[in-house]
C-alpha positions in Angstrom: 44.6 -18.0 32.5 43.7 -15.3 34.5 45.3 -12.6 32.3 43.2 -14.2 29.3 40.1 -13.8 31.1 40.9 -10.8 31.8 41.4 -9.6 28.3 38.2 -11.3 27.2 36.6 -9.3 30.0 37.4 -5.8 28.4 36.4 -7.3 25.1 33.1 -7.9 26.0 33.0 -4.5 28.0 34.4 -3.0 25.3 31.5 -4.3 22.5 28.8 -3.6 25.3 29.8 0.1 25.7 29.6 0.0 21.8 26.7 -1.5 21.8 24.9 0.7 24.4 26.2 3.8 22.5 24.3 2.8 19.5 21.1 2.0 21.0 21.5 5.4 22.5 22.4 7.2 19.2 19.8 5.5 17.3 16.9 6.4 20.4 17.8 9.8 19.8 18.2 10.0 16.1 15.6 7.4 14.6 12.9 10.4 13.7 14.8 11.4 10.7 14.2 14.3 8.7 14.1 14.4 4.7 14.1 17.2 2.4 11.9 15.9 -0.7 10.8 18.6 -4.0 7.8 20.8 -3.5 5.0 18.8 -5.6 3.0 22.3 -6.6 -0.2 19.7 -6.5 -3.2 21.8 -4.9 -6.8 20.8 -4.3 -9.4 21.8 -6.6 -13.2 22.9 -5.8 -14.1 21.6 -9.8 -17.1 19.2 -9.9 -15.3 16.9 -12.1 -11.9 16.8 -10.1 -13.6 15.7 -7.3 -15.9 13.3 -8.7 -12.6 11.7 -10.0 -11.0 11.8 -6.9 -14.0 10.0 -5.3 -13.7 7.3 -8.2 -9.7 6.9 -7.1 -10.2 6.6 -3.4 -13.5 4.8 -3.3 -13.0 2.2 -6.4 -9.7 1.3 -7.5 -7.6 3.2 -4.9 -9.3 1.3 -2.2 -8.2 3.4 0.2 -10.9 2.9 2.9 -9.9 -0.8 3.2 -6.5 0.3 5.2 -8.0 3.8 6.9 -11.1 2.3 8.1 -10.6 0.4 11.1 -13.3 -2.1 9.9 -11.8 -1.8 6.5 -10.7 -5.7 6.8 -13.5 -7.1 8.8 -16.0 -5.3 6.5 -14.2 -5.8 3.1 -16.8 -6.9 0.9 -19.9 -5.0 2.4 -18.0 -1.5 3.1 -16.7 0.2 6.1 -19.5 1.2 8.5 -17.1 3.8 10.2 -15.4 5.3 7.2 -11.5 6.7 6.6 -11.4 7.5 10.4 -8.0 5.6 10.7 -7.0 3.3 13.1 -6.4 0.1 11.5 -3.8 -1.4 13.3 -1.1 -3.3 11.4 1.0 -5.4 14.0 5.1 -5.8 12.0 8.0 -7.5 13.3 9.3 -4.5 14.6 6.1 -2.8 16.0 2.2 -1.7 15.6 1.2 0.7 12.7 -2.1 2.2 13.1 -3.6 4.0 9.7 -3.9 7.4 10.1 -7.5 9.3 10.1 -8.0 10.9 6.5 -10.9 12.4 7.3 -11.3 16.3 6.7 -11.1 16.6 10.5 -8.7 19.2 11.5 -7.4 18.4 14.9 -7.1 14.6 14.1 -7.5 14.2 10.2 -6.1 15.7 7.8 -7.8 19.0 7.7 -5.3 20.6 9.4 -2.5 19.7 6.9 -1.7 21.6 3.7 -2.4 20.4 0.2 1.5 20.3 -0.5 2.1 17.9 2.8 -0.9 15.8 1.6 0.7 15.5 -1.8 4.2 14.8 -0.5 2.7 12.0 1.6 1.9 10.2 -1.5 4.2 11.5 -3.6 7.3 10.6 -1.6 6.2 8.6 1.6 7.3 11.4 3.9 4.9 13.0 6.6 4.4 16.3 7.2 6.8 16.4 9.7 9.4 15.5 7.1 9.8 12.2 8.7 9.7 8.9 6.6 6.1 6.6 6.0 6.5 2.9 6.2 5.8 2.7 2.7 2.2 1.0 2.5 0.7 3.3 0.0 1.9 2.5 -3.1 0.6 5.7 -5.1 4.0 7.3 -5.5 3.8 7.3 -9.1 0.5 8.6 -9.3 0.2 11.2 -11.5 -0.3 15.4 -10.4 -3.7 15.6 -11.8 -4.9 12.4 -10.0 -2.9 13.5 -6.8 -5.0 16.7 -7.2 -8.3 14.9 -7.3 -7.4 12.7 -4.6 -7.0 15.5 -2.3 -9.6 17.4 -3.9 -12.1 14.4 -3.0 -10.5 14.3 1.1 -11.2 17.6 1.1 -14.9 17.3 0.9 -15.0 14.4 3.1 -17.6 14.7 6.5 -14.8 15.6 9.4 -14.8 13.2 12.0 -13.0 13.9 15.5 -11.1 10.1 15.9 -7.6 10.1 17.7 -5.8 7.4 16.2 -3.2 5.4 18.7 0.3 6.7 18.4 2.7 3.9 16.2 4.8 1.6 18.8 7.9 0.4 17.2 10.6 -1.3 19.3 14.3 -1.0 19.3 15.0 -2.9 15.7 11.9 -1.2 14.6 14.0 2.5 15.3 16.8 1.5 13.6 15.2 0.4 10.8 13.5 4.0 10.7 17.0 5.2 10.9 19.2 3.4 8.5 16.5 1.8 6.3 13.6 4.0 5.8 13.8 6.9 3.3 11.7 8.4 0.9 10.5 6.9 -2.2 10.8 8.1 -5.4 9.1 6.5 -8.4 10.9 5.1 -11.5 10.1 6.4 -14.0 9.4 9.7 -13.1 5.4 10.0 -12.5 3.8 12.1 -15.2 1.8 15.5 -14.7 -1.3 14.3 -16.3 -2.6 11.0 -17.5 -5.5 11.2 -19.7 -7.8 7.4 -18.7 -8.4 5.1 -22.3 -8.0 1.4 -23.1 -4.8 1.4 -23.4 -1.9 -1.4 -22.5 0.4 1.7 -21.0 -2.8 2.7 -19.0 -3.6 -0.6 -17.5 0.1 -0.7 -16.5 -0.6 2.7 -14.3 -4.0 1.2 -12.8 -2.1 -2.3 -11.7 1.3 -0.4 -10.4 0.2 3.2 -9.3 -3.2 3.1 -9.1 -4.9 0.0 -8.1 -1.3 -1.9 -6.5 -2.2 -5.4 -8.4 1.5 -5.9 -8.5 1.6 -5.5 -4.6 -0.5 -9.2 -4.2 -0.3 -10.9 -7.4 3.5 -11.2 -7.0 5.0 -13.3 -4.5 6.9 -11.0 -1.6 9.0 -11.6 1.4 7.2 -11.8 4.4 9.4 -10.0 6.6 10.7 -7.3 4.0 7.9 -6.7 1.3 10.5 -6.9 -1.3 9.5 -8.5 -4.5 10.8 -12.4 -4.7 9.0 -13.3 -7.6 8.1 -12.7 -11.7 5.7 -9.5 -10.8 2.4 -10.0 -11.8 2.9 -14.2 -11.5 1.2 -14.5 -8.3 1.9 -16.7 -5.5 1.9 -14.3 -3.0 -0.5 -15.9 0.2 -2.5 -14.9 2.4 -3.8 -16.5 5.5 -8.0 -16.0 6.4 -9.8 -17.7 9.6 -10.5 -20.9 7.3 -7.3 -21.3 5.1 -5.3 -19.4 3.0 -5.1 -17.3 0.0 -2.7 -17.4 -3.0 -2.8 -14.8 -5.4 -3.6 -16.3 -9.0 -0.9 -15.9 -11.8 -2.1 -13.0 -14.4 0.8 -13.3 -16.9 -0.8 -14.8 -19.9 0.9 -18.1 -19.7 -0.7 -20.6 -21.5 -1.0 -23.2 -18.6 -1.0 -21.3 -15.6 -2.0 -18.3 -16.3 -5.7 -17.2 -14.5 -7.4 -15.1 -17.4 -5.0 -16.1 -20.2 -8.4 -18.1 -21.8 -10.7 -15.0 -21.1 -11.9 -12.6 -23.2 -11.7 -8.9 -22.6 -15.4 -9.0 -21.7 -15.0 -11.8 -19.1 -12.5 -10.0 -17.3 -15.3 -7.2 -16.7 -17.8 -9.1 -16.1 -15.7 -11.0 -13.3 -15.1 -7.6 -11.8 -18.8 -6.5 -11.6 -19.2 -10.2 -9.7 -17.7 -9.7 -6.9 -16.3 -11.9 -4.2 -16.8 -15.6 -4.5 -15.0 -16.8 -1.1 -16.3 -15.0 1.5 -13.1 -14.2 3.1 -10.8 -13.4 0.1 -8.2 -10.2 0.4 -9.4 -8.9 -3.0 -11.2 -5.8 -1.8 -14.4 -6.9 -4.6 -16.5 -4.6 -3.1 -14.2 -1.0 -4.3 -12.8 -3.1 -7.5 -16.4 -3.2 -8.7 -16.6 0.1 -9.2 -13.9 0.3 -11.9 -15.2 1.4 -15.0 -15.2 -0.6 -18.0 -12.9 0.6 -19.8 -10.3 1.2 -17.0 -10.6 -3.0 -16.6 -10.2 -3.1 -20.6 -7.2 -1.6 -20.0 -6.2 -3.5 -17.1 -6.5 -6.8 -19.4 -4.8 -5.4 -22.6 -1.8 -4.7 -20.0 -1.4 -8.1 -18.3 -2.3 -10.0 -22.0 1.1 -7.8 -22.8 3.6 -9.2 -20.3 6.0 -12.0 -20.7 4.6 -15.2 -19.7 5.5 -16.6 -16.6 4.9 -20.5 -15.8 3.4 -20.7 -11.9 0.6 -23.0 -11.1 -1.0 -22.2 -7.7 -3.8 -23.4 -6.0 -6.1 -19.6 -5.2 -7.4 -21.0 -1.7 -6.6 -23.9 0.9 -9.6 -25.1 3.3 -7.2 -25.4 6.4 -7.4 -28.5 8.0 -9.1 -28.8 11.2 -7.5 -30.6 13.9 
């Protein structure tokens, strides 16, 4: 008995010290480095690239409804503060906080290069070569509307905010170290894009551009990964007062949301706006869109296979 004991004993030693040199190794080793291409993209001082820049990240980019710390609170009246950062995002394996995008240039971006911008949402890598938790979902965004992006951030008011460093725990590092990498789009993005009506340009806006495919699909909560028909919906969201599921825009003939509309509809809901109070859809920058960029957007999702999913878009909770 004792001898079996015994041996159990340096067993379990023997998985602890293995165990303890891993945690070690990955403590040490979770800031990984990547080497990703050079984009080329640099920023432009043209009237018109910038004016489209401001269109990207103001309208359909929405990208002051994550780098505005009131950017939820405020959704459908527009941030107060502006794309000062500091959003906080609490994950399973830590707290993200979105990072100050102003043209500041000790805590914004101003201090960064056009390349390090570009590779940021290009390839989800920082500019110190370490891998993004991969919110953005620009990454096949195209050069000439990564170059107005930048262009537009570039004229942006500097505004001195330190942001609070990222936490992440133990999992959270080795997730960072085995899981985390750079992302690079398939296809390969394009180097310019001209904007028209088209199906093929709707499918930029709702993948690249505009990230309809990141809600209106239903996702694992814990990983992000796709678990659904894209485009089908289902994905929920819980508010103070209930919860959110994203409506099915495949045109299926029973369930899908705008399968009766007509291309005019589908605008004219845009320029609405919010009907819940509370709802996720960031109204406020999708009303921007121009009409022929939501022409698009309908001709693409009139184009996909249909996909049968009833959902119900919002659930009073019940109150106890």
């Amino acid at each position: 008995m004792k001898k079996k004991l015994k041996t159990v004993s340096k067993i379990l030693g023997a998985i602890a010290i293995i165990v303890s040199v891993f945690l070690i190794y990955v403590q040490i080793s979770y800031k990984k480095q990547f080497k990703v291409p050079a984009t080329g993209i640099r920023a432009s001082k043209d009237s018109a690239v910038v004016a489209r820049g401001k269109y990207l990240v103001m309208g359909p980019g929405h990208c002051w409804n994550c780098h505005a710390p009131d950017g939820e609170t405020n959704l459908q009246s527009g941030s107060k503060v502006g794309m000062i950062g500091g959003k906080e995002f609490k994950l399973p394996f830590g707290t993200v906080y979105s990072p100050n995008i102003t043209a500041d240039t000790v805590t914004g971006i101003g201090g960064f290069s056009d390349e390090m911008l570009a590779q940021a949402i290009r390839y989800s890598v920082r500019h110190d070569k370490t891998a993004l938790v991969p919110f953005m979902s620009y990454n096949g965004m195209s050069d000439n509307d990564i170059q107005a992006v930048i262009s537009y951030l570039r004229t942006t008011r500097p505004v001195r905010h330190k942001v609070k460093e990222t936490t992440i725990n133990i999992i959270g590092k080795a997730v960072v170290r085995f899981v985390l990498k750079p992302v690079f789009s398939e296809p390969a993005p394009k180097p310019f894009i001209q904007p028209d009506t088209t199906s093929e340009y709707g499918s930029y806006l709702a993948t690249s551009v505009g990230n309809c495919v990141g809600c209106h699909t239903q996702r694992d909560k814990n990983t992000g990964e796709f678990a659904g028909s894209k485009f089908a919906g289902g994905y929920q969201i819980s508010v103070s007062d209930g919860t959110f599921t994203t409506p099915n825009l495949t045109p299926d003939s029973a369930t899908g949301a705008i399968v009766k509309w007509k291309a005019a509809d589908f605008v004219q809901r845009f320029k609405t706006g919010a009907v819940y109070p509370r709802t996720p859809m960031p109204w406020k920058s999708f009303q921007t869109f121009t009409d022929n960029d939501l022409k698009a957007l309908y001709y693409y999702f009139n184009s996909l296979q249909p996909v049968s999913n009833k959902v119900t878009v919002f659930q009073q909770k019940v109150r106890d």
